[in-house]
C-alpha positions, -999 to 999 in steps of 0.1 A, spaced: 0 0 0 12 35 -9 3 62 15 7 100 14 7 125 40 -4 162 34 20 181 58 11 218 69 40 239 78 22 259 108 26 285 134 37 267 169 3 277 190 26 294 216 40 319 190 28 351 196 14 363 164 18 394 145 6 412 115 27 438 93 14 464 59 -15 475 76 -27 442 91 -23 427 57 4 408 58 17 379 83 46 385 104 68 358 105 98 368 126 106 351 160 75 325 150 87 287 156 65 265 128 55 228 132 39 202 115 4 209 115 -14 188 145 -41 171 126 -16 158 102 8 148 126 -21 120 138 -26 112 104 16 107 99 13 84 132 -12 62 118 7 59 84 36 44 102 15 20 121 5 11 85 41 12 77 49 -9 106 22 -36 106 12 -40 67 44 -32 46 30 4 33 55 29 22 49 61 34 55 98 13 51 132 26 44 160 6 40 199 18 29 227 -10 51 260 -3 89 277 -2 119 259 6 110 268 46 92 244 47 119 216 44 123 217 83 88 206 88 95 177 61 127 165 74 110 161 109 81 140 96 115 120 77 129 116 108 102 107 126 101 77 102 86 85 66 102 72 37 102 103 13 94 142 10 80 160 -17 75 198 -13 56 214 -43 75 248 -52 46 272 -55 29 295 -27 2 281 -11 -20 308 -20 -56 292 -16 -71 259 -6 -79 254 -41 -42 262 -51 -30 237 -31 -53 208 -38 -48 211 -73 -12 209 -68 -20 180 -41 -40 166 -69 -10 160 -96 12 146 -71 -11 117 -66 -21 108 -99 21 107 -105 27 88 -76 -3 63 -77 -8 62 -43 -37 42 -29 -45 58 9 -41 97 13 -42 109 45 -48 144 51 -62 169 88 -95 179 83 -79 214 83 -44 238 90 -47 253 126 -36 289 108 -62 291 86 -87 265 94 -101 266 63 -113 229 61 -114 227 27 -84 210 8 -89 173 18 -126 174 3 -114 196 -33 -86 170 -35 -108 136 -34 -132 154 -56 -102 163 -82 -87 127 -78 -121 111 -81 -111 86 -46 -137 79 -18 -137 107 10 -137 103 47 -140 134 67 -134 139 104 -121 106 106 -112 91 142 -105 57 136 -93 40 102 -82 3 93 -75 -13 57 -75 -50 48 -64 -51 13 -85 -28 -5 -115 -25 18 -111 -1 48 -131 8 77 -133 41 92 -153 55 115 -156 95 115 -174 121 143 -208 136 133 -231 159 150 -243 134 181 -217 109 180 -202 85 157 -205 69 120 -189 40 105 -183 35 71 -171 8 50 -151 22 16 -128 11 -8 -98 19 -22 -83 46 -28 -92 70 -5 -87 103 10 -95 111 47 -97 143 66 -76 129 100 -81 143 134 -77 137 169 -89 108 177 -71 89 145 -45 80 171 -42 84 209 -16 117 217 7 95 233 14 76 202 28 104 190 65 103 180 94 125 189 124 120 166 151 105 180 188 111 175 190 79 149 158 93 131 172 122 126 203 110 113 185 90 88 168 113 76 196 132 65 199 114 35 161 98 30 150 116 -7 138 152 -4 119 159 -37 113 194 -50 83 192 -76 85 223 -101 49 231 -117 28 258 -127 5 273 -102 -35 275 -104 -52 306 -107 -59 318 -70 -98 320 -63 -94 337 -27 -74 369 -17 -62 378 18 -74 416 24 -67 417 59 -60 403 93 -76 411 125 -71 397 162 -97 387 186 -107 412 205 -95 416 245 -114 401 270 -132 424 292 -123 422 324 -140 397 355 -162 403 377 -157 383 411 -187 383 433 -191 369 472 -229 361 472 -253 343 453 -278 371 459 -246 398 442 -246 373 412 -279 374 403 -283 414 407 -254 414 381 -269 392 358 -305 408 359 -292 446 361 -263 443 344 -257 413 319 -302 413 315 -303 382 307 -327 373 338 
């Protein structure tokens, strides 16, 4: 089985995040990236494929050549191959289609993808890309075993839980869930060594027309400040006087 694993190359959720130009333009200095959280369960489960059935396992990240620290790490952490598409990933669309041609070259049968990038959280590339590849499509997936090429998943809906049978090949929209956090891998010293020289492929290829354009960024606003009260009786005064909402 041939797997592929759509790495995002994301903000560290401790970096303190900036915007420059008028708020229209991300500020990247002093910000510490990482492989993008929902993908990182879908990279675990890959190896456990890798591990138990034989698969070989590709990564593959769409953007500039800083994203090769992201694609070592998912090397060392035991992947067989990178490929990092050299165009900006402008749009979801952008990047699918770009997603798209490396699958139909590499004829892989499972692509695992997160059900979204915790900087944009747009959601939207592991759908666009089954649709543009024509494979079955699992999102929100939890839980996901193949036999051949039959596969159960099982994926979260509103109210609890859905199992589906599919076959390949098939994209899924991981999450956590897909693998318990403390199966989560840290490279080790020998990992990282490998990886070293493990194949690093740098895909040139003309860019889609971008659909979506970034006019401007905004944070969330502050949090007003708390309240403390002493009394039952204090509480409800603020919450019929001042909050009115008894």
């Amino acid at each position: 089985m041939n797997i592929l694993v759509c790495i995002s190359h994301v903000p560290d959720t401790t970096s303190k995040i900036n915007f420059t130009d008028n708020d229209t333009k991300f500020d990247q200095n002093g910000v510490q990236y990482v492989i993008n959280p929902n993908d990182e369960f879908g990279l675990t489960r890959s190896l456990w494929f890798k591990e138990q059935q034989g698969a070989v396992v590709h990564v593959v990240t769409v953007g500039g050549a800083e994203c090769e620290p992201t694609l070592r790490k998912a090397l060392a952490i035991g992947a067989d191959e990178a490929i990092r598409v050299a165009i900006p990933a402008t749009d979801g669309l952008v990047v699918a289609k770009a997603l798209a041609q490396v699958v139909q070259q590499g004829h892989y049968d499972l692509v695992i993808a997160g059900r979204e990038s915790l900087d944009y959280n747009g959601g939207m590339v592991p759908g666009m890309l089954a649709q543009l590849t024509g494979f079955a499509f699992v999102n929100t997936c939890i839980k996901l075993d193949i036999d051949g090429n039959q596969g159960v998943a099982v994926r979260e809906i509103d109210g609890g839980k859905e199992t589906i049978a599919v076959t390949l090949p098939l994209v899924i929209g991981g999450q956590k869930g897909l693998v318990e956090e403390s199966d989560l891998r840290i490279p080790n010293m020998r990992g990282i060594m490998q990886a070293r020289s493990k194949p690093l492929h740098v895909k040139e290829m003309s860019a889609a027309a971008a659909t979506a354009q970034t006019i401007s960024f905004e944070k969330p606003a502050p949090k007003e400040a708390v309240t403390l009260v002493d009394t039952v009786d204090e509480l409800i005064d603020l919450l019929h006087k001042e909050a009115k909402v008894i």
